[in-house]
C-alpha positions as a printed Julia matrix, in Angstrom:
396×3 Matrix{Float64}:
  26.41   20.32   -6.35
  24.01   17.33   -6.49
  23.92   15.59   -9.58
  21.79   12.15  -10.72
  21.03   10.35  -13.5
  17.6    11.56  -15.19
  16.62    8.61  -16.26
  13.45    6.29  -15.6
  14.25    4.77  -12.65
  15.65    7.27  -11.05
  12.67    9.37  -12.06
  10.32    6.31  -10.23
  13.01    6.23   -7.56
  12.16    9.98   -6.81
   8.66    9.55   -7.2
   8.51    6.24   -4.83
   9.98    9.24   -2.3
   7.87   12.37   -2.53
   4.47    9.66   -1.98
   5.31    8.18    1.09
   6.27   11.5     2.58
   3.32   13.29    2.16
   0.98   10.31    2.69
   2.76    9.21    6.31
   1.89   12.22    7.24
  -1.38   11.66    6.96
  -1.65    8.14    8.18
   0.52    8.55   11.26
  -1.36   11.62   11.99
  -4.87   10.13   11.72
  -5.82    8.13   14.58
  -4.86   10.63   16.99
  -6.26   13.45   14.94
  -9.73   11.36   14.55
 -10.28   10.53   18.19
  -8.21   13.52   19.6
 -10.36   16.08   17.36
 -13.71   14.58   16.2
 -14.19   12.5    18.4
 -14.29    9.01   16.29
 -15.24    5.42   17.15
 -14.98    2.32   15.5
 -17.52    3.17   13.36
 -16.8     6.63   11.99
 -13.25    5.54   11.39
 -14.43    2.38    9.48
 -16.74    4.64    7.31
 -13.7     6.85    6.56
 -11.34    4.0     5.5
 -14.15    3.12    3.28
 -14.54    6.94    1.89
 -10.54    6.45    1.23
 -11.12    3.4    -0.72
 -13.41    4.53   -2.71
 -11.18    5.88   -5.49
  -9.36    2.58   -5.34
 -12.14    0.56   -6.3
 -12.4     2.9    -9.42
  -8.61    3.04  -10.11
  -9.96    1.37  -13.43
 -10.64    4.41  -15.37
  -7.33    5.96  -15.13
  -7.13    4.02  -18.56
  -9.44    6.23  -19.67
  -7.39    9.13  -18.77
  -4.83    7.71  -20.84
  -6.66    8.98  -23.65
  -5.94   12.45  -22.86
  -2.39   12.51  -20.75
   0.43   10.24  -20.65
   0.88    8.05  -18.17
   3.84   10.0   -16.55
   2.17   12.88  -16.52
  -0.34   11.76  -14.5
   1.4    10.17  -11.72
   3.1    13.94  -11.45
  -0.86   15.03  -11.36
  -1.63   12.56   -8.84
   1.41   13.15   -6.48
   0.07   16.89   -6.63
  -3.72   16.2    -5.66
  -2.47   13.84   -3.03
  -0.44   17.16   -1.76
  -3.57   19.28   -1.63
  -5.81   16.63    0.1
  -3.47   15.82    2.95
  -2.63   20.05    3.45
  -6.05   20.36    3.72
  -6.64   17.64    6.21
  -6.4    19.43    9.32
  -8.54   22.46    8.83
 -11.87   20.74    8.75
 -11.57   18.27   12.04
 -15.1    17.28   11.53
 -16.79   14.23   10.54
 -17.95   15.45    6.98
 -14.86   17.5     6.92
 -12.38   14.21    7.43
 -14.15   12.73    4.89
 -14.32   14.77    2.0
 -10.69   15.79    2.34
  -9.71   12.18    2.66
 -11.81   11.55   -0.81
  -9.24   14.35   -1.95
  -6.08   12.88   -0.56
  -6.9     9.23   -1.72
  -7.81   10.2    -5.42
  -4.31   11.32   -6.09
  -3.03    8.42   -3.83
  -4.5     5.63   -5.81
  -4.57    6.84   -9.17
  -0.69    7.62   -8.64
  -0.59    4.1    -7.09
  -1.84    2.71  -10.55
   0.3     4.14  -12.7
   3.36    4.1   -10.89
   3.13    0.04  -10.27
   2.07    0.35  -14.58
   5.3     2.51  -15.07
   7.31    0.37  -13.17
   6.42   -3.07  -14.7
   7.02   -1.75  -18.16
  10.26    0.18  -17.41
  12.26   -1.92  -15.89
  13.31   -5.71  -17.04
  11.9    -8.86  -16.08
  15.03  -10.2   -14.41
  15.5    -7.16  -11.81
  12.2    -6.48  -11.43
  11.85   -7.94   -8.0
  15.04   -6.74   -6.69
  13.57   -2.99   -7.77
  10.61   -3.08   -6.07
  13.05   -4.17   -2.57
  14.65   -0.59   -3.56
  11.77    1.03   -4.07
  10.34   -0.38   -0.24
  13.54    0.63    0.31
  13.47    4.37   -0.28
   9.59    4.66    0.61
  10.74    3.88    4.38
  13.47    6.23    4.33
  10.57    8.7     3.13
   8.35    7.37    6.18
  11.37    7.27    8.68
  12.02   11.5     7.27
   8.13   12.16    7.93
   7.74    9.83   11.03
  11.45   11.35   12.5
  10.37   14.87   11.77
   6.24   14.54   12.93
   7.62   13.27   16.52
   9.35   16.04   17.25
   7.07   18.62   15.8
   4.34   17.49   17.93
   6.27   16.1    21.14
   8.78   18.45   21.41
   7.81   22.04   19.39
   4.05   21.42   20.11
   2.87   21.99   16.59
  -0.83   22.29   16.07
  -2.08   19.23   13.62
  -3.51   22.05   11.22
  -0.01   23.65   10.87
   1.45   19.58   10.58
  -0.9    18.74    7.91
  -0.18   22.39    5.8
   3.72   22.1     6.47
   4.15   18.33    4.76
   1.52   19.26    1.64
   3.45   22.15    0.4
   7.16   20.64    1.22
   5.42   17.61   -0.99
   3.77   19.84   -3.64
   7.2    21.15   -4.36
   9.14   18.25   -4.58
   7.01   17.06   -6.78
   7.09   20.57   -8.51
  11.18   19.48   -9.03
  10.01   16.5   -10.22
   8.03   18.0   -13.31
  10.79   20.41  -14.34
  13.75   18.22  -14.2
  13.15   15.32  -16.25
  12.21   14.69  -19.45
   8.73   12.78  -21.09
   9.95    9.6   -21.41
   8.58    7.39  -24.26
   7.17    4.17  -23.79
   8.92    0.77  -24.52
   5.15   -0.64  -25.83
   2.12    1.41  -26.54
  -0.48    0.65  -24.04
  -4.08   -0.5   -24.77
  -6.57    1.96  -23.62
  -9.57   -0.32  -23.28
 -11.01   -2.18  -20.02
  -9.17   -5.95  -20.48
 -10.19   -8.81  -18.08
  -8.46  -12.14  -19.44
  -9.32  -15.45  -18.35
  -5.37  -16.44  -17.73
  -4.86  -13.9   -15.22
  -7.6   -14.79  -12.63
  -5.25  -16.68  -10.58
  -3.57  -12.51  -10.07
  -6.94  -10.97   -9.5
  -7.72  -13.75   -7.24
  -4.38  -12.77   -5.04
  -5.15   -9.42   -5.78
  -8.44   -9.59   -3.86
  -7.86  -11.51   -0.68
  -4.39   -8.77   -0.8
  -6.61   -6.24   -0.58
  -9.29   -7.71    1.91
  -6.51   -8.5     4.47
  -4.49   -5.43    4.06
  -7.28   -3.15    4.88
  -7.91   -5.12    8.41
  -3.71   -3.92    9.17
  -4.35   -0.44    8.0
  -7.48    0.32    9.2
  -7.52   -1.64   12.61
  -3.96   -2.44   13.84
  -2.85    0.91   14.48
  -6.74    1.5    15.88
  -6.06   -0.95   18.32
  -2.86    0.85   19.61
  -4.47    3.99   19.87
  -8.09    3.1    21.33
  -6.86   -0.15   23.38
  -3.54    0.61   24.94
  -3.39    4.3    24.44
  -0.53    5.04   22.24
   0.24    8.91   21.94
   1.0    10.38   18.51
   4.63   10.29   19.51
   4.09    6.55   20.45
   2.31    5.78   16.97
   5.38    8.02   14.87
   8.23    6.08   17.25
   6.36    2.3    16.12
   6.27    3.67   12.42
   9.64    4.4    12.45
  10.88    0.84   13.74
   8.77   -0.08   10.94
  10.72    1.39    8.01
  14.17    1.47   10.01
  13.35   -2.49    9.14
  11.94   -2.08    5.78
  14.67    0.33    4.99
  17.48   -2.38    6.47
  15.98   -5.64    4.79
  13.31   -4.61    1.52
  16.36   -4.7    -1.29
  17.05   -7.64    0.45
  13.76   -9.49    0.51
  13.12   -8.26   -3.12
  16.58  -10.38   -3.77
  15.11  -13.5    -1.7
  12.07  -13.24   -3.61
  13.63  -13.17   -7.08
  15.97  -16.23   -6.03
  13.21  -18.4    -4.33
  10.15  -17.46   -6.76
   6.54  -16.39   -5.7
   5.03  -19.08   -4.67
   7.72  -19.92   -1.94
   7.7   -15.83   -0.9
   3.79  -15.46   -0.98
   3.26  -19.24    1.19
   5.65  -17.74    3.93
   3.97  -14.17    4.37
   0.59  -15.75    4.11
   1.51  -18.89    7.07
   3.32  -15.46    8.9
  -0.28  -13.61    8.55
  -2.39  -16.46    9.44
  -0.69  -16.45   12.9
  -0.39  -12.72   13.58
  -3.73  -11.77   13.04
  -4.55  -14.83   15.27
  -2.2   -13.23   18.15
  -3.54   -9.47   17.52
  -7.38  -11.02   18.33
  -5.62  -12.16   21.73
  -3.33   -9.55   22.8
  -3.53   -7.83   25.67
   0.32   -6.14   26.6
   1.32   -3.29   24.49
   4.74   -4.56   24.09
   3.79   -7.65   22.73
   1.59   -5.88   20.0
   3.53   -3.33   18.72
   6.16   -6.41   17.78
   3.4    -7.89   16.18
   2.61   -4.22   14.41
   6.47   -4.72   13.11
   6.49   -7.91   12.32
   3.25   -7.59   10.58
   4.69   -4.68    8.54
   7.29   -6.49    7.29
   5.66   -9.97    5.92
   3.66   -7.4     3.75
   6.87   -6.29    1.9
   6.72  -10.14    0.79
   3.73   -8.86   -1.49
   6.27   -7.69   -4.12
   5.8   -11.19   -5.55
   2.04  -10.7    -6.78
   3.59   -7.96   -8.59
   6.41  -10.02  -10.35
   4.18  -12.66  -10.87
   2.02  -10.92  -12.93
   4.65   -9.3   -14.79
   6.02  -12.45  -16.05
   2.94  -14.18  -17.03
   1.63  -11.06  -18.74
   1.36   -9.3   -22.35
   3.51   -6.32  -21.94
   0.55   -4.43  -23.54
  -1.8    -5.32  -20.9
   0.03   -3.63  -18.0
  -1.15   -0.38  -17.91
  -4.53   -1.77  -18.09
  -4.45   -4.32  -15.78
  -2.56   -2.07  -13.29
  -5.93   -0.18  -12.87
  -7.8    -3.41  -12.65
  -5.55   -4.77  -10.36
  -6.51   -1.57   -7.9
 -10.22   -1.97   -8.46
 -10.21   -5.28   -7.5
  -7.88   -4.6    -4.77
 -10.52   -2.21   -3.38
 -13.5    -4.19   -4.14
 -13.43   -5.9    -0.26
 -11.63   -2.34    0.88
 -14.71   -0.22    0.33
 -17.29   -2.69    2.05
 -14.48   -4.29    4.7
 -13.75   -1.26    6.73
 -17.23    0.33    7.46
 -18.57   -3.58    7.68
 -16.44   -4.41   10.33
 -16.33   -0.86   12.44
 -19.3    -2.18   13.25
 -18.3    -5.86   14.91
 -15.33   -3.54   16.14
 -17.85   -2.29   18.6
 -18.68   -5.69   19.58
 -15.26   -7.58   19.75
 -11.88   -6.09   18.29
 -10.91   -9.68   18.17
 -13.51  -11.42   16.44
 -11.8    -8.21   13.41
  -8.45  -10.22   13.26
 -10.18  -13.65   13.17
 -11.63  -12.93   10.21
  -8.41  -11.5     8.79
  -6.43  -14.78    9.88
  -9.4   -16.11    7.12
  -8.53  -14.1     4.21
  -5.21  -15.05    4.82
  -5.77  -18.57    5.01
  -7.74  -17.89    1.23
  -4.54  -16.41    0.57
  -2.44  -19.22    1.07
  -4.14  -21.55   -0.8
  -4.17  -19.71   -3.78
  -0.67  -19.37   -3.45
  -0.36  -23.18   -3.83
  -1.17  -22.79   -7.47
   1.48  -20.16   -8.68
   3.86  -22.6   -10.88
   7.89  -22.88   -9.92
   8.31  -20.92  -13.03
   5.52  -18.79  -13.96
   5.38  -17.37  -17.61
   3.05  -16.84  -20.76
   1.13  -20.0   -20.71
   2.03  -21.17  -17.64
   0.1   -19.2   -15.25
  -1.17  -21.7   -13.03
  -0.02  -24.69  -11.65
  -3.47  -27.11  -10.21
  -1.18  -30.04   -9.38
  -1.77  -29.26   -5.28
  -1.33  -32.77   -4.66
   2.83  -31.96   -5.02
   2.31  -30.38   -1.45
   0.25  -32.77    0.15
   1.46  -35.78    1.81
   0.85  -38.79   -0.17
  -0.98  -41.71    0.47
  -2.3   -45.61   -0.69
C-alpha cells in the first residue's frame, strides 16, 4: 500500500504533477491539431496564444477571489477547470471552437499558476526555497515525460483520434485532482494574506524582470515549436519525442540547477540564462537543419528553468504579506506583452520567421541588463543594487 506524508509540500508536490499532465497534453497536441484540423497559419495561431493569455493578464483578481475561498481551494478549482478546457479541446476543431475552449483551459491554468507560485513562497522557507522549485521542475517533467511517453504511442502506434486524446487526459486529470481534494487536509496559513491590489515602489526591479520574462517566453512557446512544425515538418510523434528530451533533461538536472541557483545567487543565475537566450534566439532566426534546431529547442528549454531565481528573488526582498498579492500581479504583468506579443507578431511571422527571434534576442538583451542590478544579497531594503559600474571595465 502507498503511503506519503500529507503535508504541504507534498500536497504542492502532487499538485506541481496533476498540471503539467493535463496541460502537455494540450500543448504537445496543438500545433499539429491547429494546422492538421483547422487549418491555421501564423496568424490564427498568434491570435490563439493571445486568447490563452488573456486570463493571465487578469491573474490579478484572483485576490479578489480570496475573499470568498481559500487559496488552496482554489488551486484544486483551477486544476479542475483546466481539466474540462483541455477534454473539451478536440471536439470543436474550428477556429472559434479552438479559441473559446482554449479561454477555458487557460483560466484554470493561470489562476492555478498564481496561487500555486503564492502557496509555494509562503509555505516553504527562505533557505530551501530555490532548491524546491528544482524539485518541483523536477516532478513537472516527469508529468510531461508520462503525457509526452504515453501521447506518442497513442497517436503513432494505436492511432488514437485527437478528440478521444484530448477526452482521455481531462478526465485521468479531473480525477487526480479529485484524490487531491479528498486526501488532504485545509491547511492554515503561516501569515494572513492582504486581499487588496498592492503595487510597491521597491519591487519594480521584480515586475520589471517579470515583464521582459513574460515578453520573451511567449516568442519560445508560441513560435519555437511553430517553427518545427510549419518549417521542417515535425509529426506529432516528432514534437512528443523533442518534448520528452526536454524533461528527460529537466527531470535529470532542475533539483540540481535550483541548488546552483541557491549557492551562486540570482543575479549570477539570471545573467547566464539571459547571455544563453540572447544567442539562441539569434541562431533560431538563422536555422535552417532540423537537427540543429531541435538542440536549440532543448537547450532553450532548459536556460528557462534558470527563471526560478525571479521567483527567489522576490521572495527574499518581500513582506511575507504581500505574496499572495503580488503573485497575481506578478501574472498580470507577465501577460501584459503575452496578450499583444503573439497575435502582433503572427503577423511579421508571415513576413520573416526570423525577423520573430530577433526581436526576442531584444527582450532578452532588456533582460540582462536588468539583471545587472539584483544585489549579491538581496533582502528587505536591499532590493536593488545601481552600482553597474562593478561590471564594467574601468577606466582614467
Amino acid at each position: 500500500m502507498i503511503t506519503f506524508e500529507r503535508n504541504k509540500e507534498t500536497f504542492l508536490l502532487i499538485s506541481a504533477f496533476i498540471m503539467p499532465l493535463i496541460f502537455s497534453v494540450w500543448m504537445v497536441l496543438l500545433n499539429n491539431f491547429v494546422v492538421e484540423k483547422a487549418n491555421f497559419t501564423g496568424k490564427e495561431i498568434g491570435f490563439l496564444q493571445s486568447i490563452r493569455e488573456i486570463p493571465g493578464f487578469l491573474a490579478f483578481t484572483a485576490i479578489y477571489l480570496l475573499l470568498f475561498i481559500k487559496e488552496q481551494s482554489l488551486a484544486i478549482l483551477s486544476l479542475l477547470i483546466t481539466c474540462i478546457g483541455v477534454a473539451l479541446t478536440g471536439m470543436f476543431p474550428t477556429e472559434y471552437g479552438l479559441y473559446l475552449t482554449t479561454l477555458v483551459m487557460s483560466i484554470g491554468f493561470h489562476y492555478f499558476e498564481t496561487v500555486n507560485q503564492s502557496l509555494t513562497l509562503q509555505w516553504i522557507d527562505k533557505g530551501k526555497t530555490a532548491h524546491f522549485l528544482g524539485q518541483l521542475l523536477s516532478v513537472r517533467s516527469v508529468a510531461s515525460l508520462l503525457a509526452y511517453s504515453a501521447i506518442w504511442w497513442m497517436m503513432s502506434v494505436d492511432n488514437w483520434e485527437f478528440k478521444d486524446v484530448y477526452l482521455f487526459w481531462g478526465i485521468v486529470a479531473a480525477i487526480f485532482t479529485l484524490f487531491l481534494f479528498l486526501a488532504f487536509p485545509e491547511f492554515e496559513q503561516p501569515h494572513e494574506q492582504k486581499k487588496s491590489l498592492i503595487l510597491r515602489k521597491r519591487y519594480w526591479l521584480f515586475y520589471a524582470l517579470t515583464f521582459f520574462s513574460g515578453a520573451r517566453r511567449q516568442i519560445f512557446i508560441v513560435f519555437a515549436g511553430f517553427l518545427m512544425v510549419q518549417k521542417f515538418g515535425y509529426s506529432v510523434a516528432d514534437v512528443s519525442t523533442l518534448f520528452i528530451i526536454n524533461y528527460v533533461f529537466n527531470w535529470a538536472f532542475a533539483a540540481k540547477i535550483g541548488k546552483w541557483v541557491g549557492r551562486v545567487g540570482e543575479r549570477k543565475a539570471l545573467t547566464f540564462e539571459y547571455v544563453g537566450l540572447i544567442i539562441l534566439f539569434i541562431a533560431y532566426g538563422l536555422v535552417e537543419n532540423s537537427t540543429v534546431a531541435a538542440a536549440l529547442y532543448v537547450i532553450d528549454h532548459l536556460l528557462f528553468s534558470l527563471a526560478i531565481a525571479i521567483k527567489t528573488y522576490f521572495q527574499k526582498i518581500a513582506d511575507e504579506k504581500d505574496i499572495a498579492s503580488t503573485a497575481g500581479v506578478s501574472f498580470t504583468i507577465n501577460h501584459v506583452a503575452a496578450v499583444v506579443i503573439p497575435a502582433a507578431l503572427g503577423f511579421i511571422w508571415l513576413i520573416s520567421h526570423s525577423v520573430v527571434f530577433f526581436i526576442g534576442a531584444s527582450f532578452a538583451l532588456c533582460s540582462l541588463l536588468l539583471a545587472f542590478l539584483i544585489p549579491a544579497k538581496p533582502d528587505v531594503g536591499n532590493e536593488v543594487d545601481f552600482a553597474i559600474a562593478k561590471i564594467l571595465p574601468r577606466t582614467k
